[in-house]
C-alpha positions in Angstrom: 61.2 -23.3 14.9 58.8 -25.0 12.3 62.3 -26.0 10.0 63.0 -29.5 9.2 64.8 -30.2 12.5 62.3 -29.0 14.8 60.2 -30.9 17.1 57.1 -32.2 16.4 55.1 -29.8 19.5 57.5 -27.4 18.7 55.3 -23.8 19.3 53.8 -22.4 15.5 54.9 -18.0 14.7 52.6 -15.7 14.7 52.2 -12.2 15.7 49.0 -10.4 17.6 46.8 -8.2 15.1 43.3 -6.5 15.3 39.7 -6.2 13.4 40.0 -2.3 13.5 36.4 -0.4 13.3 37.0 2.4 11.0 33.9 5.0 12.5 33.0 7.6 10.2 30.4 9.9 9.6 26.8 9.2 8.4 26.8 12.1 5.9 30.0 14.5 5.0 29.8 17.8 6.7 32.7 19.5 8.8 34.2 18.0 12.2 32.5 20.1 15.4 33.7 18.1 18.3 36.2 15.4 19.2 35.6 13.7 22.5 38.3 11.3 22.2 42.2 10.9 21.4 44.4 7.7 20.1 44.5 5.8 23.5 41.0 6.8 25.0 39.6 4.1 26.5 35.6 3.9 25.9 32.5 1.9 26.4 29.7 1.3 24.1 27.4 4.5 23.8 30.5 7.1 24.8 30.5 10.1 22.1 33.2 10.3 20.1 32.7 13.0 18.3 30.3 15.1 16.4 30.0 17.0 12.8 28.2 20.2 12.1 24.5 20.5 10.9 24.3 23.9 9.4 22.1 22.3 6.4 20.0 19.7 8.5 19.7 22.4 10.7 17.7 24.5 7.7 16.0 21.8 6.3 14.4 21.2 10.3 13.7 24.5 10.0 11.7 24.8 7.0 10.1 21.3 8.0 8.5 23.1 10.8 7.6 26.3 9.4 5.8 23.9 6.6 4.0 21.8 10.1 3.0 25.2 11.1 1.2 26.4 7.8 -0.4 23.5 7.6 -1.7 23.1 11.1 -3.1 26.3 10.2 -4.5 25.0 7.1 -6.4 22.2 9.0 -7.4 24.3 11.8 -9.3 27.0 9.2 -11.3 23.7 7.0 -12.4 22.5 10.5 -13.8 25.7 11.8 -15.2 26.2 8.2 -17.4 23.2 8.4 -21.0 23.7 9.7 -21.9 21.7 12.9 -25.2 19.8 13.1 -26.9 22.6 14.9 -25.7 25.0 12.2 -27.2 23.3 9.3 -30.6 22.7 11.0 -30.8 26.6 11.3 -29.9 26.8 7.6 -33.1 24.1 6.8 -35.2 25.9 8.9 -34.5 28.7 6.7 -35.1 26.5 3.7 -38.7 25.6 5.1 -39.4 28.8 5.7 -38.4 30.0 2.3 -40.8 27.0 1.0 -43.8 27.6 2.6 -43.8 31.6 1.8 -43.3 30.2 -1.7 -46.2 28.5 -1.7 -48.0 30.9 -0.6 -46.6 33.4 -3.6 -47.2 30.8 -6.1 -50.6 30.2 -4.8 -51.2 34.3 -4.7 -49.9 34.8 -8.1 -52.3 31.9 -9.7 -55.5 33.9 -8.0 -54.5 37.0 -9.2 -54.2 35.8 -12.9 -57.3 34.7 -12.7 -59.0 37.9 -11.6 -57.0 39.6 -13.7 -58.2 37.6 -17.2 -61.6 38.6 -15.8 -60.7 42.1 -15.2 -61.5 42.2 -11.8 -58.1 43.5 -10.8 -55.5 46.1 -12.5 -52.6 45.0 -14.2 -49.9 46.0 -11.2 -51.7 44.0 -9.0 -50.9 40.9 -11.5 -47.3 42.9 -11.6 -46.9 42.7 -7.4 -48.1 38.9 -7.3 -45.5 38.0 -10.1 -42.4 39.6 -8.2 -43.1 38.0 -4.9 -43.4 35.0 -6.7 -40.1 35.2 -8.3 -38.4 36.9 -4.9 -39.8 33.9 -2.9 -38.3 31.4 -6.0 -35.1 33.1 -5.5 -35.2 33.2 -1.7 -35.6 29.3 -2.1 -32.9 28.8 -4.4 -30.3 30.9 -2.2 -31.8 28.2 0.6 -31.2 25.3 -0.8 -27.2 26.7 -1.8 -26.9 27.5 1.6 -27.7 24.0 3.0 -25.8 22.2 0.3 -22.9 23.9 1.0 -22.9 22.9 4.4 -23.6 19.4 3.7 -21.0 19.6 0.6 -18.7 16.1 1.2 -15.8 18.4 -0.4 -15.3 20.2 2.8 -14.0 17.0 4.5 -12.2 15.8 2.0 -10.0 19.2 1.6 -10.0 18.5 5.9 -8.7 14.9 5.1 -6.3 16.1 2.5 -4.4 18.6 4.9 -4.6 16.4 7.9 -2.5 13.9 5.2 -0.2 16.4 4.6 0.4 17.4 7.8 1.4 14.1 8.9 3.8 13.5 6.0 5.6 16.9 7.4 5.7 15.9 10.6 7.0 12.5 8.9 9.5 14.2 7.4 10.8 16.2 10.2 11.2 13.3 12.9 13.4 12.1 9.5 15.1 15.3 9.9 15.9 15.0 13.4 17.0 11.5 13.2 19.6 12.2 10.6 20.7 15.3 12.6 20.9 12.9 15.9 22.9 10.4 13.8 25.4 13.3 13.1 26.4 12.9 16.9 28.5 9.5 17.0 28.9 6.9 19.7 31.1 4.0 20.4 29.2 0.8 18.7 31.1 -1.3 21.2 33.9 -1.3 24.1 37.4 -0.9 23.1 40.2 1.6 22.4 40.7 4.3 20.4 43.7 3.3 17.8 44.2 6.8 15.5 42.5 9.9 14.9 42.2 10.8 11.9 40.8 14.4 11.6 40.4 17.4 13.6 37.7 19.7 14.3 37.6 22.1 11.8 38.2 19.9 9.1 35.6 18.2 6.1 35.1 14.7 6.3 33.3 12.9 3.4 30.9 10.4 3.6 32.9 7.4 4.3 35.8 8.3 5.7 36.9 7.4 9.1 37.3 9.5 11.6 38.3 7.4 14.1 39.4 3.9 14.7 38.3 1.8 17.3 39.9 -2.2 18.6 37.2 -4.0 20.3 39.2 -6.2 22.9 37.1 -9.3 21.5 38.5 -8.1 17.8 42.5 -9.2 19.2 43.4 -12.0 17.9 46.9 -13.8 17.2 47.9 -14.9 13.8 50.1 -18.0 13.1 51.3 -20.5 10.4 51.1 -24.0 10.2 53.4 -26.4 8.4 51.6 -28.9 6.1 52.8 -32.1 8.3 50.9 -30.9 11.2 48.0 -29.3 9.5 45.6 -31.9 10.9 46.4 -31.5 14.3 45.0 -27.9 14.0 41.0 -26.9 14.4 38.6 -24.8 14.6 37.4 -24.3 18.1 40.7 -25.6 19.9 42.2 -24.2 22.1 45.8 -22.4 22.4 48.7 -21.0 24.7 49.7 -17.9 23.7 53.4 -17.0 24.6 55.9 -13.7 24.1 58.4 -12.4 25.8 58.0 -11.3 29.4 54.3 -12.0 29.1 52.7 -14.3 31.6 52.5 -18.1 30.9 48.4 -18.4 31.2 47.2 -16.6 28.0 45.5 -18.6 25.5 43.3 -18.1 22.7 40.6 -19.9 20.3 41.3 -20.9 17.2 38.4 -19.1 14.3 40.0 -20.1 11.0 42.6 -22.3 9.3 43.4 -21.3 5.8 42.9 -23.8 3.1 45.4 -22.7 0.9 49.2 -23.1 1.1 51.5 -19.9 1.1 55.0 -18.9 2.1 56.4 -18.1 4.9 55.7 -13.9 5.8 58.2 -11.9 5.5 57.3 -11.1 8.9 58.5 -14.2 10.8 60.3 -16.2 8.8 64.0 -16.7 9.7 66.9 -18.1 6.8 65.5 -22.1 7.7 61.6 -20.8 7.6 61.3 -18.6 4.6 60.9 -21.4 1.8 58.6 -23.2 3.9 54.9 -23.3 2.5 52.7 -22.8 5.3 48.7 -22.7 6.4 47.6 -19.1 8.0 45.7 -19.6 10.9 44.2 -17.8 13.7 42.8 -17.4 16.9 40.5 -15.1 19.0 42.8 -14.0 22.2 40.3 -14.3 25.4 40.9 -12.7 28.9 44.6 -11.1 29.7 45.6 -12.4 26.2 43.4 -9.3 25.0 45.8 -7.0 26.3 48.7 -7.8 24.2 49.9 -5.1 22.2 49.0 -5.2 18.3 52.5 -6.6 16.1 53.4 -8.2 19.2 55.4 -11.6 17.6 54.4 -14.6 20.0 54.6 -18.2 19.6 51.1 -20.6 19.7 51.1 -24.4 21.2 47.8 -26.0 20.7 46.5 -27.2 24.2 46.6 -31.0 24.2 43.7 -33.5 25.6 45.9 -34.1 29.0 46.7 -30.4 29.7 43.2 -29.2 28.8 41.4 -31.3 31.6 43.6 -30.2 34.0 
């Protein structure tokens, strides 16, 4: 048909063939479900089938064991820190503490001067220096008391916890998204080519599971003699025919090959195979889509006059 002898509009070979999707797993784990067979028929979003999560499932499970320790954690450090009303209590006390300290401080002088003029006994001097050093104490302990409340550590530890507890809850939303992933839907419309495990069975990361044929991803591809490589483009548009197929499927031609090659095995015929020939293609559209993949069929570019019909 594209020999020597043949007409100049005489139809290019080609044959119908498919951008398969090859669906596979996110991570390698064992098959648990298969919604689908080789023929299924399914829309974008249908499951197709879904792989166990015994190890996902553990690491959720220690993600949220970890979310509850440390909800715990943050929940102790905030009841732990003294509220406003608290610490005024505690300065009160400090005051308090203060002002009797004075007073023993002020006792104890007195008494050491009475005592240098012997005008008391020696365990008076004795009681007036133990309250002093009671009431110095009672002060000290005070101030702790308030310091600790006010200590700027206490929030930090709050802030630190309250950090780690949002990485862990971080961590387990990542945990739950992998384990969602694990559940596989259609990326697009189309129909299931092959199955290639079944439940029960490993799949590694990688491997298909099942392939899927997009109606858009039909296409037919043809070849091209040199001579009439020019009247061949990119965006044209082409009558597909076969067969016992309708006459009004057409395509749209995506690619013309630069390169020169033989005649495919495929196609050729005794007058064709030592021909050197351009691949094309071109995207089937409507009815076309439903042609059967290896289907041979023979493209005629659509003249000017026929297209404006």
């Amino acid at each position: 048909m594209m020999g020597d002898n043949a007409p100049a509009d005489a139809p290019f070979l080609g044959y119908v063939e498919g951008e398969t999707l090859y669906i596979g797993p996110n991570e390698g784990e064992r098959l648990s479900k298969l919604y689908v067979a080789a023929g299924s028929v399914v829309k974008a979003g249908d499951q197709l089938f879904s792989m166990a999560t015994p190890l996902l499932d553990r690491s959720r499970a220690e993600a949220d064991a970890r979310i509850g320790q440390l909800e715990a954690q943050v929940q102790n450090l905030q009841a732990a820190t003294s509220r406003p009303e608290q610490i005024a209590v505690l300065q009160a006390a400090l005051e308090r503490a203060e002002a009797a300290l004075a007073l023993s401080r002020n006792d104890y002088q007195r008494q050491r001067k009475l005592f240098a003029t012997g005008d008391i006994a020696k365990a008076t001097l004795d009681r007036a220096e133990m309250a002093l050093k009671r009431d110095e104490a009672s002060v000290k302990e005070a101030h702790r008391q308030v310091e600790a409340a006010r200590i700027p550590g206490r929030s930090q530890e709050i802030e630190a916890a309250a950090a780690a507890l949002g990485q862990a809850r971080e961590q387990l939303q990542a945990i739950d998204i992998r384990i969602a992933r694990q559940s596989v839907k259609a990326p697009a419309n189309g129909v299931v080519q092959d199955v290639f495990f079944r439940p029960g069975e490993v799949v590694n990361t990688g491997q298909p599971v099942v392939a899927l044929l997009p109606p858009e991803n039909r296409k037919v591809r043809f070849y091209v003699p040199e001579p009439r490589l020019s009247g061949v483009r990119v965006g044209e548009r082409v009558r597909v025919r076969c067969d016992g197929c309708p006459d009004d499927l057409f395509g749209l031609i995506s690619f013309v090959s630069s390169r020169q090659e033989y005649t495919p095995p495929v196609i050729f015929s005794d007058v064709e195979r030592a021909k050197l020939v351009f691949k094309a293609e071109a995207r089937l559209q409507g009815k076309a889509r439903e042609l059967p993949l290896g289907m041979p069929v023979s493209v005629t570019p659509i003249v000017e006059a026929e297209a404006a019909k």
